[in-house]
C-alpha positions as CSV (number, residue, x, y, z in Angstrom):
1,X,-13.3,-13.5,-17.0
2,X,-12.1,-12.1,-13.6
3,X,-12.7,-8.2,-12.9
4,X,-11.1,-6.8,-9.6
5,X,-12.6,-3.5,-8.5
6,X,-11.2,-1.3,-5.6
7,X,-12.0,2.5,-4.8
8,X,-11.2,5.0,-1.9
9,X,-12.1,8.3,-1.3
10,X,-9.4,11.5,-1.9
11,X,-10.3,14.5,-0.2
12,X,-9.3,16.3,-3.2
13,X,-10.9,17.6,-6.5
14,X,-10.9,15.2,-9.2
15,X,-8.3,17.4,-11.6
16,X,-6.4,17.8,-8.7
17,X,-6.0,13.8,-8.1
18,X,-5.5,13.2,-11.8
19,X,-3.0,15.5,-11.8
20,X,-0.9,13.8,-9.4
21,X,-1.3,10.7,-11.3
22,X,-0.2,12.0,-14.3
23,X,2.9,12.4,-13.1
24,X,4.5,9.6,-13.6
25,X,8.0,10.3,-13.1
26,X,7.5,10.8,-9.2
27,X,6.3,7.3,-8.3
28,X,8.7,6.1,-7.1
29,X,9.1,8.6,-4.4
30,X,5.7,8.0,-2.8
31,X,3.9,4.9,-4.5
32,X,3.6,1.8,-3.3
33,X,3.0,-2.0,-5.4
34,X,3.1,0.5,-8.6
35,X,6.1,2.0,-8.7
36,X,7.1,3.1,-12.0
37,X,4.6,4.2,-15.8
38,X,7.1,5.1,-18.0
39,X,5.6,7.2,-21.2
40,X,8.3,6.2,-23.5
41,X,9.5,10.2,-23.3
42,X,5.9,11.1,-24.2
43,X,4.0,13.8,-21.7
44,X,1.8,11.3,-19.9
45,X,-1.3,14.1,-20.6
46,X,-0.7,13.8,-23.8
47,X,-1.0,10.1,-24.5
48,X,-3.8,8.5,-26.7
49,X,-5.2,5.0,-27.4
50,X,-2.2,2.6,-28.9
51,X,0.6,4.6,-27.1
52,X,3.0,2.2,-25.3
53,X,3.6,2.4,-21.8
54,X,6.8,0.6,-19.6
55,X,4.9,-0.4,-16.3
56,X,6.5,-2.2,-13.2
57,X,4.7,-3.3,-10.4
58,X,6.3,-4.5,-6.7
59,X,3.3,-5.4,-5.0
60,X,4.4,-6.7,-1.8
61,X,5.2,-10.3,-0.8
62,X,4.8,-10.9,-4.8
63,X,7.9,-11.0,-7.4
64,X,8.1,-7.3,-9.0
65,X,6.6,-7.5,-12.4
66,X,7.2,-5.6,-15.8
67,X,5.0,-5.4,-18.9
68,X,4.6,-3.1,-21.9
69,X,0.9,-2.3,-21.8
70,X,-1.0,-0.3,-24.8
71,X,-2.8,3.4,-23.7
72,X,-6.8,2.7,-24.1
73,X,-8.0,5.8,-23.4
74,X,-6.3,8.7,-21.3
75,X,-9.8,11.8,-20.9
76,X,-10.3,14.0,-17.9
77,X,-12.0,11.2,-16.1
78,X,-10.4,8.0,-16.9
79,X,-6.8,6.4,-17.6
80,X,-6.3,2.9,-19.0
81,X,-4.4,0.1,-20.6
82,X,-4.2,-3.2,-21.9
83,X,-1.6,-5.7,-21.9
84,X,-1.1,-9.0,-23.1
85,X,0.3,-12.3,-22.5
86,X,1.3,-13.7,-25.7
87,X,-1.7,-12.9,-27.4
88,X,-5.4,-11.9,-27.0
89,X,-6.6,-14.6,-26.2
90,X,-4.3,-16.4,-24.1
91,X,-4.1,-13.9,-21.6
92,X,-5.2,-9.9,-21.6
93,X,-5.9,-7.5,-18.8
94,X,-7.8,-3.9,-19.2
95,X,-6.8,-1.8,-16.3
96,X,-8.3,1.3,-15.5
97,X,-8.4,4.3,-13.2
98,X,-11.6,6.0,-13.2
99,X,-11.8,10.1,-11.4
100,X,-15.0,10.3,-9.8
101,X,-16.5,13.3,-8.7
102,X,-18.0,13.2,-5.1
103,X,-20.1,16.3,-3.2
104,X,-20.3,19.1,-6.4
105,X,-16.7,18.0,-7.5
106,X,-15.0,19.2,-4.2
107,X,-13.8,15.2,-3.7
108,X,-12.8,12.1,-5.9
109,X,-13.8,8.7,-6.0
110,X,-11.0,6.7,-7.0
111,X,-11.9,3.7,-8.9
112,X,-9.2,1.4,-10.1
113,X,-10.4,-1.9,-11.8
114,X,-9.0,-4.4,-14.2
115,X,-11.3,-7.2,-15.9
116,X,-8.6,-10.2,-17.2
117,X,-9.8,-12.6,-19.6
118,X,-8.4,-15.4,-22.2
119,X,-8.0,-18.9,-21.5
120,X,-4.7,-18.6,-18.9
121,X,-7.3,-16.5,-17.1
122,X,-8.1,-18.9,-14.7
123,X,-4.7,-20.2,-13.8
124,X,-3.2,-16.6,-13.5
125,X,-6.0,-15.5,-11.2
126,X,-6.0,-18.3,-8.7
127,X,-2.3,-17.6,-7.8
128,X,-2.8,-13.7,-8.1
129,X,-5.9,-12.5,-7.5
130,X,-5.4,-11.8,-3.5
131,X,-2.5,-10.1,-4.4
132,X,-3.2,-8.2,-7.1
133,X,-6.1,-7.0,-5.3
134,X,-3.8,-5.9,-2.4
135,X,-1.5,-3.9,-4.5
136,X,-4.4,-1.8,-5.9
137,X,-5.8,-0.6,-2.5
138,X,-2.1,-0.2,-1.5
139,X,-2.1,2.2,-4.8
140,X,-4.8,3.8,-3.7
141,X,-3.5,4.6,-0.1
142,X,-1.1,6.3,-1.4
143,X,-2.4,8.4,-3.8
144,X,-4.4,9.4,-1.7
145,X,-2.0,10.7,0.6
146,X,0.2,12.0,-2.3
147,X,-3.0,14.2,-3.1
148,X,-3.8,15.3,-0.3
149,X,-0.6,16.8,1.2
């Protein structure tokens, strides 16, 4: 099992950061190496555990990748998924983004992590872990920036 963890502070409330995020549909105008979280026509707020999502991801110096990932849980504090490679246990990744609150809620600690597992684990990470890693804390940047204009 591989987990990557990154985080970076928002000088924003966490509802105020989670709020940004849920809107998907303006990615693409200011995220980077996640660029699209497509709700199948469903209001991202109101998704719940076994909703399907339409992600692409164009982390850079890495081919763009799409995948059809599963809601896990979508509260006030945390969003996440799971996708799949095949099956379970061949290849799975549980990615999350956890809202933190920092100083009496007047900031956010942004946590995004994923923890891969099954049996291609191993393979998969060695070519993608840098990278992979990269494209989160490129994420982060910029939602922070998003948040805090």
């Amino acid at each position: 099992m591989t987990v990557i963890v990154t985080e970076i502070l928002i000088d924003k409330t966490p509802t105020e950061v989670q709020e940004t995020f849920m809107k998907f549909d303006t990615f693409k105008d200011w995220s980077k190496a996640l660029v699209k979280i497509d709700a199948n026509g469903k209001d991202p707020k109101t998704l719940v555990a076994g909703d399907k999502l339409r992600v692409r991801l164009e982390p850079e110096g890495a081919s763009p990748m799409n995948f059809s990932p599963v809601v896990v849980e979508n509260t006030s504090g945390v969003f996440s998924w799971k996708g799949t490679l095949l099956a379970d246990f061949v290849f799975r990744g549980t990615h999350k983004f956890e809202f933190v609150p920092v100083d009496g809620s007047k900031k956010t600690k942004l946590i995004q992590s994923e923890e891969f597992g099954g049996f291609l684990n191993p393979v998969i990470d060695y070519f993608t872990y840098d990278s992979t890693k990269k494209a989160f804390a490129t994420f982060n940047e910029s939602l922070k920036v998003k948040s805090e204009q």
